[in-house]
C-alpha positions in Angstrom: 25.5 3.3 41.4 22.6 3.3 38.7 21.8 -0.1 40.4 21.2 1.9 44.0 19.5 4.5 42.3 16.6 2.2 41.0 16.3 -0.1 43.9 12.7 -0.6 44.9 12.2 1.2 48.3 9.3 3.9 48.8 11.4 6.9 48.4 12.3 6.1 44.9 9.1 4.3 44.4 7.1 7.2 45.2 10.1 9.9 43.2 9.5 7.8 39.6 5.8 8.3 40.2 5.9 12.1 40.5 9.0 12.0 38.0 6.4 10.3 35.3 4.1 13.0 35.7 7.1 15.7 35.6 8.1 14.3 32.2 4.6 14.3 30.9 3.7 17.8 32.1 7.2 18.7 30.5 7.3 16.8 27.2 4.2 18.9 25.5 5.5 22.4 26.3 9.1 21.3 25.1 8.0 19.5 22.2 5.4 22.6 20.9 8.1 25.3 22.0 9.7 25.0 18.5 6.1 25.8 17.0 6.2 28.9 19.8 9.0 30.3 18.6 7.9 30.8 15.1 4.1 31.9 16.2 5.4 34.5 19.3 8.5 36.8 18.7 11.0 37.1 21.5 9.6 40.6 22.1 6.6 38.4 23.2 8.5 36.2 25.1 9.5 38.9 26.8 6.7 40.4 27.9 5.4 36.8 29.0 8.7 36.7 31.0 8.1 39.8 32.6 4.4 39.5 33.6 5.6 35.6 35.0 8.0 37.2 37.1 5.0 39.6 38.8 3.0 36.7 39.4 5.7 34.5 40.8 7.2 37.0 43.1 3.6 38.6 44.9 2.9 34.9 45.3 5.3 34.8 47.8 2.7 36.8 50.6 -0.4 35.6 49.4 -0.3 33.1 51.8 1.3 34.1 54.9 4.5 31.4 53.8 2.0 29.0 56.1 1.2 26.3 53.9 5.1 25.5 54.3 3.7 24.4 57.9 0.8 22.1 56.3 3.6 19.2 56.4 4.5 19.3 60.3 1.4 18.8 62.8 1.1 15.2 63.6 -2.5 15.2 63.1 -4.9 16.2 59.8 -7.3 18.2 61.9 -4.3 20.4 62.6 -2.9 20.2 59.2 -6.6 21.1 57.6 -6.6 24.3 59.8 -3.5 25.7 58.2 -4.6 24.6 54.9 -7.5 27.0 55.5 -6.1 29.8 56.7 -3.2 29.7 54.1 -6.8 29.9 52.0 -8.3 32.8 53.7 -5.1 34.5 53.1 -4.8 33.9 49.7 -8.1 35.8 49.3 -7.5 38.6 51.2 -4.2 39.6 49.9 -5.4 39.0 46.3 -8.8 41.5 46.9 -5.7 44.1 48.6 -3.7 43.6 45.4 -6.4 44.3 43.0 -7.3 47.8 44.9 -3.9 48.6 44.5 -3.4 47.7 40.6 -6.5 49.6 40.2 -5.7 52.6 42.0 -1.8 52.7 40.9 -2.0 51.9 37.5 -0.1 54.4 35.7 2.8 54.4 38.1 3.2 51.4 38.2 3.6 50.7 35.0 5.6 53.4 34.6 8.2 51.8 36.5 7.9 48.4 35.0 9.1 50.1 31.6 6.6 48.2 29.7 3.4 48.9 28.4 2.6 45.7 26.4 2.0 44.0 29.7 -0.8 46.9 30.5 -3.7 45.1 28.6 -3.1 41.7 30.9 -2.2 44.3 33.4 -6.0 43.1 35.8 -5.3 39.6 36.3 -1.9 39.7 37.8 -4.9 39.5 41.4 -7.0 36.5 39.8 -3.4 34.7 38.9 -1.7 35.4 42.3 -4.6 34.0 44.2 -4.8 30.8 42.0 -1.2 30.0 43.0 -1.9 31.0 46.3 -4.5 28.4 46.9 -2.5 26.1 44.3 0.4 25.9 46.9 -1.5 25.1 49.6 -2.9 22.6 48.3 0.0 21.2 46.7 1.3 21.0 50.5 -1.6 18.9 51.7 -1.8 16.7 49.1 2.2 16.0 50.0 1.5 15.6 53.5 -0.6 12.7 52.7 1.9 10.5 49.9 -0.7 11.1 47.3 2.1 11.4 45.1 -0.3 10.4 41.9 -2.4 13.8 42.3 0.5 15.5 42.8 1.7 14.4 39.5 -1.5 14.6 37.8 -1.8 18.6 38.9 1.5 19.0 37.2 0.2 17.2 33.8 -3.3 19.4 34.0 -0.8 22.9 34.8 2.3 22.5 32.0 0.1 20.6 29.5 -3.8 23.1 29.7 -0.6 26.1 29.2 1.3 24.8 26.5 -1.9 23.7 24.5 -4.2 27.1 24.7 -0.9 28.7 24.0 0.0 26.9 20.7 -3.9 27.6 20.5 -3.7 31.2 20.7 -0.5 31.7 18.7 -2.1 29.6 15.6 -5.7 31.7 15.5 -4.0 34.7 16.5 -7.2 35.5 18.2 -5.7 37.4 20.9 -2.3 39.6 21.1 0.3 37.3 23.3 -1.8 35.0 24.0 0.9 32.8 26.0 0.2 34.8 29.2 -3.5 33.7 29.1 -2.4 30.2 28.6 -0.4 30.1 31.5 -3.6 31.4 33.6 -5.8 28.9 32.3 -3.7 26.2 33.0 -3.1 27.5 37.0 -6.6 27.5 37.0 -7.0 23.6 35.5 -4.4 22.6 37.8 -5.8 24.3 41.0 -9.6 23.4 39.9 -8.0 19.5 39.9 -6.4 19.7 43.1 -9.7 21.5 45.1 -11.9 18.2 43.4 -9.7 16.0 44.3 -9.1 17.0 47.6 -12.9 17.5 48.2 -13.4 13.9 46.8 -11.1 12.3 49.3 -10.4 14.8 52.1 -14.0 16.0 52.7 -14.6 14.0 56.0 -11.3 16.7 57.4 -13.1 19.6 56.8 -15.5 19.2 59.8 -12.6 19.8 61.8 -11.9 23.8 60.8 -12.9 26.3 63.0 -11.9 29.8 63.0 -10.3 29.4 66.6 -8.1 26.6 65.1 -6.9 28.4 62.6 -6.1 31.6 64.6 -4.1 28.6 67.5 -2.0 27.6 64.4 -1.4 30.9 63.1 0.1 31.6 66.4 1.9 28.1 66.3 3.5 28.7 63.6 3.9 32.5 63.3 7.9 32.2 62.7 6.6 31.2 59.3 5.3 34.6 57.7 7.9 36.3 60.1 10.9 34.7 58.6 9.6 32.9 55.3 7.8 35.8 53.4 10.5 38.0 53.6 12.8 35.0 52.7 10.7 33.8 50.0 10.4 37.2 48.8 14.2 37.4 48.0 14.2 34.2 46.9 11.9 34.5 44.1 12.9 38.4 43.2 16.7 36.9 43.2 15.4 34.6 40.2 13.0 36.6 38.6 15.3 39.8 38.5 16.9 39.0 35.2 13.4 39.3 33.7 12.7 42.9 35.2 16.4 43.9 35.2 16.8 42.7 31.6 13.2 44.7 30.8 14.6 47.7 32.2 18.4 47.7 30.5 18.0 46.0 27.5 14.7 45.5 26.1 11.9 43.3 25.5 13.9 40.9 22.8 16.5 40.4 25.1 14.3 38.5 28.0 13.0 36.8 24.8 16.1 35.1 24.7 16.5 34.6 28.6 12.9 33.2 28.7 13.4 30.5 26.3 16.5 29.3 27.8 15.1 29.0 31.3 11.9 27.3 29.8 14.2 24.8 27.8 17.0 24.2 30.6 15.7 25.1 34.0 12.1 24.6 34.1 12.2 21.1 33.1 15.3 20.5 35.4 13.8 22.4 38.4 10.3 20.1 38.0 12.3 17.1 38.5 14.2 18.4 41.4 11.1 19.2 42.7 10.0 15.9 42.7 12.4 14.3 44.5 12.7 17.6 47.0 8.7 16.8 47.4 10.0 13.1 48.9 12.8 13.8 50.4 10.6 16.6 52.3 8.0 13.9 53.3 10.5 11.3 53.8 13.2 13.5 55.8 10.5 15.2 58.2 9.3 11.4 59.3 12.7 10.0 59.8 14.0 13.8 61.3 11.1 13.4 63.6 11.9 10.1 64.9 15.6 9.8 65.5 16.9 13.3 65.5 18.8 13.4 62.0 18.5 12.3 58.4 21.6 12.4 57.1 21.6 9.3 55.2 18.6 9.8 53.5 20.5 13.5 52.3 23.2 11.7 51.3 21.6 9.2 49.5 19.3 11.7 47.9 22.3 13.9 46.8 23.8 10.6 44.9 20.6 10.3 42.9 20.7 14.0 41.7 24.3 13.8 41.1 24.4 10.9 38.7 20.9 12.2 36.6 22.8 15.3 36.0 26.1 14.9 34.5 25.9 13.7 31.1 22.4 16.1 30.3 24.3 19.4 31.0 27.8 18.3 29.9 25.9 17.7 26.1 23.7 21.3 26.6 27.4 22.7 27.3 28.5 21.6 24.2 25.8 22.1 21.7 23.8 24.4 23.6 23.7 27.5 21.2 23.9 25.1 17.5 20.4 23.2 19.0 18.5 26.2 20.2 19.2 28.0 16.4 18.0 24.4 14.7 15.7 23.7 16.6 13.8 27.2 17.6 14.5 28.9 14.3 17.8 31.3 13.2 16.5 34.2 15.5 16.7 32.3 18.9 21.0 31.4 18.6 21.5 33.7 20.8 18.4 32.0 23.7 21.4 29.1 23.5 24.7 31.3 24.5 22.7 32.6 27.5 22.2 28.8 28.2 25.4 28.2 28.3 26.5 31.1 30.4 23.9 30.3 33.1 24.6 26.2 32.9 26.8 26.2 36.0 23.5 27.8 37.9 21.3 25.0 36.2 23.5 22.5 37.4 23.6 23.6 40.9 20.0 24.5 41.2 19.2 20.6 40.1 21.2 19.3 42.4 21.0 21.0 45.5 17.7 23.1 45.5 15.6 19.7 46.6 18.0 19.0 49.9 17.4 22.6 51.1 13.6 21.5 52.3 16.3 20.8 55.4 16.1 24.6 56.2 11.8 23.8 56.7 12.1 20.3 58.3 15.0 21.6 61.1 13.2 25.1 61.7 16.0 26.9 60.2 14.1 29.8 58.6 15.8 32.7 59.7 19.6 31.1 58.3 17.4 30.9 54.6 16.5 34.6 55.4 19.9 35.8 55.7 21.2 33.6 52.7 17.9 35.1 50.8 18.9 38.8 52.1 22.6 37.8 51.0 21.8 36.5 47.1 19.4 39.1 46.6 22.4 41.8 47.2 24.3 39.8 44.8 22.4 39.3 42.4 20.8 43.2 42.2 24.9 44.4 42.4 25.3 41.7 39.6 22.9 43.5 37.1 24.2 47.1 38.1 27.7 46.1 37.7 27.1 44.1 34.2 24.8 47.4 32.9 26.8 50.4 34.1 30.2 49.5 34.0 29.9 46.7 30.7 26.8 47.8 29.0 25.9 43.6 28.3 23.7 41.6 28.7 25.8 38.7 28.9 28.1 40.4 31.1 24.9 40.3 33.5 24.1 36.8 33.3 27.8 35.9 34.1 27.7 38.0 37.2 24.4 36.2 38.0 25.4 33.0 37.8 28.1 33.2 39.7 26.4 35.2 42.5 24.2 32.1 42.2 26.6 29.6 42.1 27.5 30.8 45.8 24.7 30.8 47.4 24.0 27.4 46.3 27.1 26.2 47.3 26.3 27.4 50.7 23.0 26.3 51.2 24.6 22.9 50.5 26.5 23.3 53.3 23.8 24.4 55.6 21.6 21.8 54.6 23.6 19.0 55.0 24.6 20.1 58.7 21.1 20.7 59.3 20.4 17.1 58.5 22.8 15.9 61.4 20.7 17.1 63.6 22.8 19.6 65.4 20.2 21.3 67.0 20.5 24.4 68.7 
């Protein structure tokens, strides 16, 4: 099996290319994280957590959903049209969302429960429209195999972050400085990706017109119709434990949560990201030409399955014993949520990069209802674990298992969607 997995064809080929630059981008933050935990408290990983969250879920509009469509025309001077009006988009939603931080300050802080995230409170706009453009161009730059830019925007974004934050948590020049760092590395990252493309795309851009780029929005309108509201579930569905959490139990608390998910999931989901990048490009060709790609899923699946085992069988063991050595005494606890939320790690791995099936087969609207389904869950999760068991852990349990069945699902749907049973 290990054998099949490292046999030399392009998919895999073009997976260990965007896997090196996953494990560099991820090797600096992990290795500096222990030096983070004793410069930033876990109130201040909190409030990082929480502020991540807001950027990561009003990303999910800034674009219309429509660089998800940058993979599918056939030809660039289609595919260069979308790119720009997933651009355009960007901006205008970002200038919309700074009137409204501007003119709803108070209340909205006010519900957010937190006002240590009200001095970074003006560049939640500036942020969203970096990942905004960031996505878009992360689409393109997939659409053509350059899988070595792809993983060189990853090194610039993970490795920019975890530097200026070890930066500002040694000079202590500004308070919680790791939100800054994560803006100045989306801003390296998207900076990379706009010279790069500029540097060998340029001769496309002759090609957008503003009457192109209204004909695609119209070609691809089921997009923003069925992905935003999707994509918004999806991400509030993983980024409720840090607002939930905020809310119930304190800054400290998504500390702990924080730290686990940058240890355990981050890494894990940036791998699975680069193999759901290929199997995306490689499973939209072969869907294309014969109807179905159900070996490539399968064979894709093996791959996942036999890189995961042994990793989260040891974190299951030692989980909370390495996060207390290794973090420093205060951060045990960052492991026991680890090891309640491992079965939702492990599933996320392997199954999150084989549901690109739901985009290559046109299945939006099935991801919307499984969206609209987990994020019921997962809101009735935290209500249930707070009102009726007062814990924290209590709500991470009823998480993960809400999780746990919607990935299980998606499985399912994916892998039927891969047959090619069109209807």
């Amino acid at each position: 099996m290990l054998k099949d997995l490292f046999k030399k064809d392009k998919a895999n080929i073009n997976v260990v290319i965007l896997m090196a630059g996953t494990v560099v981008s991820q090797l600096i933050p992990i290795l500096i994280s222990p030096l983070l935990t004793r410069y930033f408290t876990p109130e201040e990983f909190g409030v990082f957590g929480l502020y991540f969250s807001l950027t990561m879920i009003l990303s999910i509009p800034v674009t219309g959903r429509y660089e998800y469509a940058i993979m599918l025309p056939k030809e660039d001077n289609e595919a260069v049209n979308i790119l720009s009006l997933s651009a355009f988009l960007a901006l205008l939603f970002s200038v919309f969302l700074f009137i409204v931080l501007l003119f709803f300050h108070q209340p909205i802080l006010s519900v957010l429960n937190s006002e240590a995230i009200g001095n970074w409170y003006y560049i939640l706009a500036p942020t969203v429209l970096l990942i905004g453009l960031y996505q878009a161009l992360n689409y393109w730059f997939n659409r053509k195999g350059d899988y070595l830019n792809l993983s060189y925007s990853r090194v610039a974004r993970n490795t920019n972050s975890a530097v200026f934050g070890l930066f500002f948590g040694f000079t202590k020049i500004i308070n919680n400085g790791l939100i800054l760092a994560d803006t100045i590395g989306q801003a390296i990252a998207t900076g990379f990706f706009y010279y790069r493309f500029l540097k060998k795309y340029n001769d496309v851009r002759k090609h957008i017109s503003w009457i192109k780029m209204k004909e695609m929005a119209i070609r691809y309108k089921h997009f923003p119709k069925y992905n935003i509201l999707s994509g918004f579930l999806q991400n509030a569905s993983v980024h409720a434990p840090a607002i939930f959490l905020t809310s119930f139990f304190g800054n400290t608390v998504v500390g702990y949560y924080v730290l686990s998910y940058r240890i355990v999931s981050a890494p894990g989901s940036v791998i699975a990201r680069a193999f759901g990048d290929v199997f995306r490009q490689q499973a939209t060709e072969e869907y294309n030409k014969t109807g179905n790609c159900k070996n490539l899923f399968m064979k894709t699946l093996k791959k996942l399955l036999i890189l995961s085992v042994i990793p989260f069988l040891l974190l299951f063991f030692l989980a909370p014993t390495a996060f207390e050595i290794i973090f420093g005494n205060d951060w045990r606890h960052a492991g026991v949520y680890t090891q309640i939320m491992l079965l939702m790690f492990f599933l996320q791995f392997t199954i999150s990069p084989l549901s690109n099936m739901f985009i290559i087969a046109e299945k939006q609207d099935y991801d919307m209802y499984l969206q609209f389904f987990l994020f019921v869950l997962v809101v009735l999760s935290f209500v249930i674990g707070y009102k009726i068991f007062n814990s924290s852990e209590a709500c991470l349990y009823l998480f993960t298992f809400a999780y746990s069945i919607k990935y299980i699902i998606e499985l399912y749907l994916s892998y039927q969607f891969s047959l090619g049973n069109k209807k």
